[in-house]
N, C-alpha and C positions, 0 to 999 in steps of 0.2 A: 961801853960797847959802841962802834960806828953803826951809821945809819946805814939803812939798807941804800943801795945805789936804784934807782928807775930808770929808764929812759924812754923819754920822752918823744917821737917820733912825731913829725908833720908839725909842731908845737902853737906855730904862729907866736902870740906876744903873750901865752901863758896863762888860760885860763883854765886849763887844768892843771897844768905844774903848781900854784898857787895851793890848790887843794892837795897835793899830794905832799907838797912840805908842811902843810899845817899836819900831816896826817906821821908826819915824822921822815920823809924820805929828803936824801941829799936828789935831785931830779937834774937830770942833761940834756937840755930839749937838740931835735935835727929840725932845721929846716932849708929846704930849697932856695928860702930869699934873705936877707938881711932880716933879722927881727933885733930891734934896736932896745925895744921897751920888753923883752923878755924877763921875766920875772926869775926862772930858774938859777939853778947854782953855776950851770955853766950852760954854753950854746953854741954849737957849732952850725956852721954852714956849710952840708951836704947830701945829696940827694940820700933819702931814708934808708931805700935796700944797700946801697953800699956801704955806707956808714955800721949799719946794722951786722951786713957780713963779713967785717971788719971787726966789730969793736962788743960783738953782742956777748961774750965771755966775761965780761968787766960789770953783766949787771945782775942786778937780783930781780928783777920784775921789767916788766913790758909796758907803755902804752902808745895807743897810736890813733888818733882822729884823721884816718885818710881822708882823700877830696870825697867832699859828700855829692857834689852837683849832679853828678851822674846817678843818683840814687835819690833826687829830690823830686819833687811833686812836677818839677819841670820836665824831666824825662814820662810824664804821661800827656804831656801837651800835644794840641798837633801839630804840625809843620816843623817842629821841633830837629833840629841835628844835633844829638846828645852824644854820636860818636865822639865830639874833641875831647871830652872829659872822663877823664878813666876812673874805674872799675876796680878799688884796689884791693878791698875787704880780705877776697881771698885769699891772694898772696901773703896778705899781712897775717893772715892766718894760719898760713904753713912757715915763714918767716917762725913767727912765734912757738909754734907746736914742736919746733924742731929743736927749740934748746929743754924742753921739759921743763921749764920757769913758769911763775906766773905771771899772766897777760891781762890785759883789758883793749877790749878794743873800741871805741866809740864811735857812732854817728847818727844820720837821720832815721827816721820811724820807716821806712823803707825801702831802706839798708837790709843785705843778707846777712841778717847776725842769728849766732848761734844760742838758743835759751837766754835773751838778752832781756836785763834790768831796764825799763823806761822809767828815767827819773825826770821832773817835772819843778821847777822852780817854787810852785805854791806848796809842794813837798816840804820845803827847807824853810817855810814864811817868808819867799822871795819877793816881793812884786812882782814877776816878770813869768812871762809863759814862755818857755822852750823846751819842749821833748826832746830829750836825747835817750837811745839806747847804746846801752853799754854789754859786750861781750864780755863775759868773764871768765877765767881761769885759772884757780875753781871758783864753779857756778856761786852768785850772790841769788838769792830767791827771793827777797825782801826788801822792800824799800820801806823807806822810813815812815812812811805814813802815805794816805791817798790822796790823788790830785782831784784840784778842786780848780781845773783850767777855765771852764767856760765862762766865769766872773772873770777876764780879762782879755776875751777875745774881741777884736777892735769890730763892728759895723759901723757901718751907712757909707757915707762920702762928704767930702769937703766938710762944711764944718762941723759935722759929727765926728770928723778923723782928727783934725785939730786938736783936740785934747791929748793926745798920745803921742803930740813933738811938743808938749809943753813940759817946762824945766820941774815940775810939781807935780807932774803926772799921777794917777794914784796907782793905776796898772799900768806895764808897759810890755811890750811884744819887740821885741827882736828884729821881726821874721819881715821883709821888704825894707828894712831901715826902717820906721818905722817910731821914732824914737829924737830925743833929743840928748847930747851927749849926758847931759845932768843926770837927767833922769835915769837913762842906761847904767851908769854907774853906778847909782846909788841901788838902782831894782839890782842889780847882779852881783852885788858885793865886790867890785870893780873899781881901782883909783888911778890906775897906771896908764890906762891904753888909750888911744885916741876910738874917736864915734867911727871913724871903719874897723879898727880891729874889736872893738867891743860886738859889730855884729856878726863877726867870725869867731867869737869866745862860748864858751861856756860858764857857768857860773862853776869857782870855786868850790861851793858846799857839796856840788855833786861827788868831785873825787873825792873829798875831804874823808865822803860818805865811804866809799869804794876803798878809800887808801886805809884808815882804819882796820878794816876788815883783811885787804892785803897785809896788811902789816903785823897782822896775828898768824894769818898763816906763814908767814916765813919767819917771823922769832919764835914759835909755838910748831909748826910744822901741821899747824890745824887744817881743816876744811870748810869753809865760806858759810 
C-alpha cells in the first residue's frame, strides 16, 4: 500500500516534514524562497495559496506553519508596526476546511487556533523549550505527557546568559537565537539545517507525534 501524500505548506528547511515521514507520510513541502536543505520527498517553489489551489486534489492531509510574527509576543509591544507581517491562520483555515481532509495547522501560543494541542519539547525528553500549538483536524486532545518548561527558561544577563551559546549546553531555548548551533541540534533532534534555520524549525518528535495519529485516521478512517 502507498503512503499517504501530505503537504507541507510554508515548510522552510523541514522540521516538521522530518516528523511526518518518520510518522509514514511521502510529505511535499511549498515555499516562498529557496529551501535548499529541505528534508522532504519533494519541494517546490511557490507561493502557498496557489500552489494549494492548484494542486490541493493530489493530497491526503494538510499542514501548514504560517508566518508566526504577527502573532508573537512582538505584536503586544509598543511602538511596534506589526501591520508588515500577515495574519494567515485564517485563510489557511478555510483553505483547508474546504477539501474535508485532514489538516494541522501550527504556530505560536498566541496564534488564533482552534481547540489547539500545545506541545512542548520537554514533552518528548528534548532539551529545548519551544511551545508550539497545533490545530488539528480531527481534534488531538492529548499530548504525550506534561511540560516541565520552567527548568530551561534562560535568566539574568551576560554571564548568566553565556551558558545557553555554549556547544554543551544542558537546556537550550530557541526563542531570540539564543543558542549555539551544536547544541540547537542536538536539543531538537536536528542534523541538516544551519543555526538560522534551526530557529525557524520545530522539533521533529512534535509531528512525528501528530502524524501517527493522522495517519490512523486516514488508513482506519478513525477519529483523533
Amino acid at each position: 500500500m502507498s503512503k499517504p501524500v501530505l503537504l507541507d505548506l510554508f515548510c522552510k528547511a523541514g522540521g516538521a516534514a522530518k516528523g511526518y515521514q518518520r510518522a509514514g507520510f511521502h510529505v511535499v513541502g511549498v515555499d516562498n524562497q529557496p529551501q535548499p536543505n529541505y528534508c522532504g520527498d519533494e519541494f517546490h517553489q511557490a507561493d502557498a495559496g496557489d500552489f494549494f489551489s492548484q494542486h490541493f486534489q493530489e493530497f491526503d492531509a494538510f499542514h501548514a506553519s504560517p508566518p508566526c510574527h504577527g502573532y508573537s509576543l512582538l505584536s503586544f509591544a509598543p511602538n511596534r508596526n506589526m501591520d508588515k507581517y500577515p495574519k494567515m491562520v485564517t485563510d489557511v483555515r478555510e483553505w483547508f476546511r474546504f477539501t474535508g481532509r485532514p489538516y494541522v495547522i501550527e504556530n505560536v501560543p498566541q496564534a488564533p487556533l482552534l481547540n489547539p494541542l500545545m506541545l512542548c519539547g520537554t514533552m518528548f525528553g528534548l532539551r529545548v523549550h519551544k511551545h508550539r500549538l497545533f490545530e488539528c483536524d480531527p481534534v488531538i486532545y492529548f499530548a504525550p505527557a506534561t511540560c516541565n518548561n520552567r527548568q530551561i527558561k534562560p535568566r539574568g544577563s551576560g554571564a548568566n546568559l553565556a551558558q545557553y551559546y555554549k556547544d554543551d549546553a544542558g537546556m537550550v531555548t530557541v526563542a531570540g537565537h539564543m543558542f549555539s548551533k551544536t547544541a540547537g541540534s542536538k536539543a531538537m533532534g536536528i542534523d541538516w539545517m544551519t543555526r538560522a534555520e534551526l530557529a525557524e524549525a520545530i522539533p521533529p518528535a512534535y509531528t512525528e507525534y501528530i502524524g501517527k495519529l493522522l495517519f490512523i485516521a486516514i488508513r482506519q478512517g478513525a477519529t483523533l
